[in-house]
N, C-alpha and C positions, 0 to 999 in steps of 0.2 A: 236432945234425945230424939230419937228416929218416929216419926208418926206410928202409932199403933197396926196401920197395916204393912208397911215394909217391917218391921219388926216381926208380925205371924207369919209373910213371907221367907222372910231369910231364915226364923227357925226351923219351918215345914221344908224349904228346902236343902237345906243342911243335915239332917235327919238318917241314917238309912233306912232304907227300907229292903232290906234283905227279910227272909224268913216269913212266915204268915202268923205273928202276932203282931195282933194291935193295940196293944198294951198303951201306946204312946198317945192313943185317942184319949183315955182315961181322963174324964174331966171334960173333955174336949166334943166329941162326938158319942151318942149312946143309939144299942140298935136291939128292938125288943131279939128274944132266942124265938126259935121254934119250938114247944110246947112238947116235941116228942122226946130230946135228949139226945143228937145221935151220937156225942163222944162215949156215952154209958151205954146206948146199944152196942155200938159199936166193941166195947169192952166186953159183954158178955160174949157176942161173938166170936171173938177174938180169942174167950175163954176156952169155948168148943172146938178150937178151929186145931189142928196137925201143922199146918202150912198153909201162911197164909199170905197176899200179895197188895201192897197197900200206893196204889197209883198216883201219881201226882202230889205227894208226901209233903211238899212246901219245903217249910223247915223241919219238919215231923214229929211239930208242939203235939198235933190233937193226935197221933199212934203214939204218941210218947204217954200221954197223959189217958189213954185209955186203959190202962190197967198192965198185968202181966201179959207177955207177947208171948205166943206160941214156939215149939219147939223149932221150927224153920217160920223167920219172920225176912220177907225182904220189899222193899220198899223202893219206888222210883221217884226220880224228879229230873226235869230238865234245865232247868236255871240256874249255871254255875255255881251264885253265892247261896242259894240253896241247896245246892247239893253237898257244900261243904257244912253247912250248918245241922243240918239234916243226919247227917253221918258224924259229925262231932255229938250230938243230940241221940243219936239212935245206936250206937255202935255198944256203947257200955251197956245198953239192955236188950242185947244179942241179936240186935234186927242188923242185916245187910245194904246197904244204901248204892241204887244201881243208877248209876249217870243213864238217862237214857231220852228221847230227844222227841218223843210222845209223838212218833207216826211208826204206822205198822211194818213189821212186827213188832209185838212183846219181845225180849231177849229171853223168852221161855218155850219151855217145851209144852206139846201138847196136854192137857189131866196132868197139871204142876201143881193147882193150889186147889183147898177145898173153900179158901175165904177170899175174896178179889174186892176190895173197901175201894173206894174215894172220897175226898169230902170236897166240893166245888169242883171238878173237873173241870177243866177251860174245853175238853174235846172228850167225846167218848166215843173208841171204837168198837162198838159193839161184840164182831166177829171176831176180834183178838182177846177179849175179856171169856167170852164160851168155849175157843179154843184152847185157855192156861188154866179152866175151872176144870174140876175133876167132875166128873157123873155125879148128880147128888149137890154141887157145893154151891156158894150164894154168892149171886155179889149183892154188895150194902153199901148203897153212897145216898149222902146230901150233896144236892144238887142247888145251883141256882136257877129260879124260875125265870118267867117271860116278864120284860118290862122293869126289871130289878132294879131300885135305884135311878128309876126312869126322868125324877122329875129333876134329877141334878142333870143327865146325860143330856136332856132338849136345854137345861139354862143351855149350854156350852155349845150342845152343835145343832139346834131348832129341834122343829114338831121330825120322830123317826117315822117311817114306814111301816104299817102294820107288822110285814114280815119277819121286818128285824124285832120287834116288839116281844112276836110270838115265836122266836127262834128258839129258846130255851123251856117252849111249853113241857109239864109232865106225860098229854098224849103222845109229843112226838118221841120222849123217850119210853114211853111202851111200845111203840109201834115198834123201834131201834132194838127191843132186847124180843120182842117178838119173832121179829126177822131173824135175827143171829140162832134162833131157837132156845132163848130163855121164857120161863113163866114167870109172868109178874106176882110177886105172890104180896105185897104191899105197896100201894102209891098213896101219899098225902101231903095234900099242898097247903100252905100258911102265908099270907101278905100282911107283913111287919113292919111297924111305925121307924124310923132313922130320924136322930137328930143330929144339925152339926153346927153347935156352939159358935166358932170362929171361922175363920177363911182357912186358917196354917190347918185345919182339921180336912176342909175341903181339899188344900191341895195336896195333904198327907197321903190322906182315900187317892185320888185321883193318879197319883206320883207311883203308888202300890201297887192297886186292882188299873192295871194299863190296860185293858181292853174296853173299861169302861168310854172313855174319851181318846182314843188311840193318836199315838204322836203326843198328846199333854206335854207341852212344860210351861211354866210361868209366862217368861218372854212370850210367846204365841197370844196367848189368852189372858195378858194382865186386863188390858181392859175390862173384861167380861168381867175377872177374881176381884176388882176395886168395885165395882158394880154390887158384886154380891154381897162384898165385905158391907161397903155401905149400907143393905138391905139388912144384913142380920143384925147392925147395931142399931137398925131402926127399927126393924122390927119382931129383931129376938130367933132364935137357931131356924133355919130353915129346913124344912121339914120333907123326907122324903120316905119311901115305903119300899125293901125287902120284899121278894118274894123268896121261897124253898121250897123246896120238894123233896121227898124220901123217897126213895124207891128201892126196892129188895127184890132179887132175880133171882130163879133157880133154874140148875140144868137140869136137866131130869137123868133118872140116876136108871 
């Protein structure tokens, strides 16, 4: 029989990781919610909305799972196996799935949508999101904060640099929807317990969310992933902390 860590390796890399569930953690890694809800906000909005435009969609579990979709529902993503999944997921409950490659332009016209959603955005361009919002309409994303998952990123590449630390703070995305001429009408930020059971959990995360550790793969950083492995069987899930943030924009109408 194969030692218990090549075993969690060869399962975690065999795995896909298409789409943005992580269902596959179950058991494996656990990460508290944030406390506001935003697939049910999300859902009521969605409920108000005419038309409405849902950014970086993944596979488009959480638009899929937020309730009924508005009468013009379209949705973007740029990562081929997502795009597919996304559109096989979203097409039967009348959303559009638009391949698009998340640098500006939007493929929309000016005052297109009155709802502009995202959940984790890897980028947000501010000035493209005010330009496709109608007078009046909101955008509503959760967001990842600063430092997210911080204390896995330094096992693997050392102590970061303030900067990058505080690169995804919620001031700077006020500042960003300020500029473009949005009002911030809600910001609230939450830092969340993560636990990860085994290493095949570590290198699941890691193999997934790719900007966490950029470049990742096993071969590079075994050394480090037997290191760690050893420490959670010594000393039980290793333990890191989530940040979020909610932020809700209006244009002015």
């Amino acid at each position: 029989m194969a030692p218990v860590f090549d075993t969690l390796v060869a399962e975690a890399e065999s795995v896909s990781v298409a789409g943005w569930d992580f269902s596959w953690l179950d058991g494996r890694a656990s990460e508290e919610r944030p406390s506001w809800g935003y697939q049910r906000l999300l859902g009521e909005r969605l409920g108000r909305a005419r038309a409405a435009l849902d950014i970086q969609t993944g596979g488009g579990e959480v638009l899929a799972g937020a309730g009924p979709l508005p009468p013009l529902m379209v949705a973007t993503e740029g990562w081929p196996p997502n795009v597919a999944k996304a559109t096989a997921l979203l097409h039967p409950l009348g959303a559009v799935v638009v391949s698009d490659t998340d640098e500006p332009p939007l493929p929309f016209a000016d005052d297109a949508f009155d709802l502009v959603s995202s959940r984790h955005p890897v980028t947000i361009w501010w000035e493209e999101i005010a330009r496709v919002l109608r007078p009046g309409g909101t955008y509503f994303s959760q967001q990842v904060g600063p430092a997210s998952v911080f204390e896995l990123v330094e096992f693997f590449l050392g102590t970061q640099p303030e900067e990058v630390k505080n690169a995804r703070h919620p001031d700077l995305a006020q500042q960003g929807a300020a500029a473009a001429g949005l009002e911030v009408v809600d910001l609230r930020s939450e830092r969340l317990r993560t636990e990860f059971n085994d290493i095949g959990a570590v290198i699941y995360f890691l193999r997934k969310v790719i900007w966490m550790v950029p470049g990742f793969t096993v071969g590079h950083y075994r050394d480090r992933l037997r290191e760690l492995h050893d420490r959670i069987e010594r000393e039980g899930p290793f333990v890191a902390h989530t940040t979020r943030f909610l932020i809700e924009a209006r244009k002015p109408g």
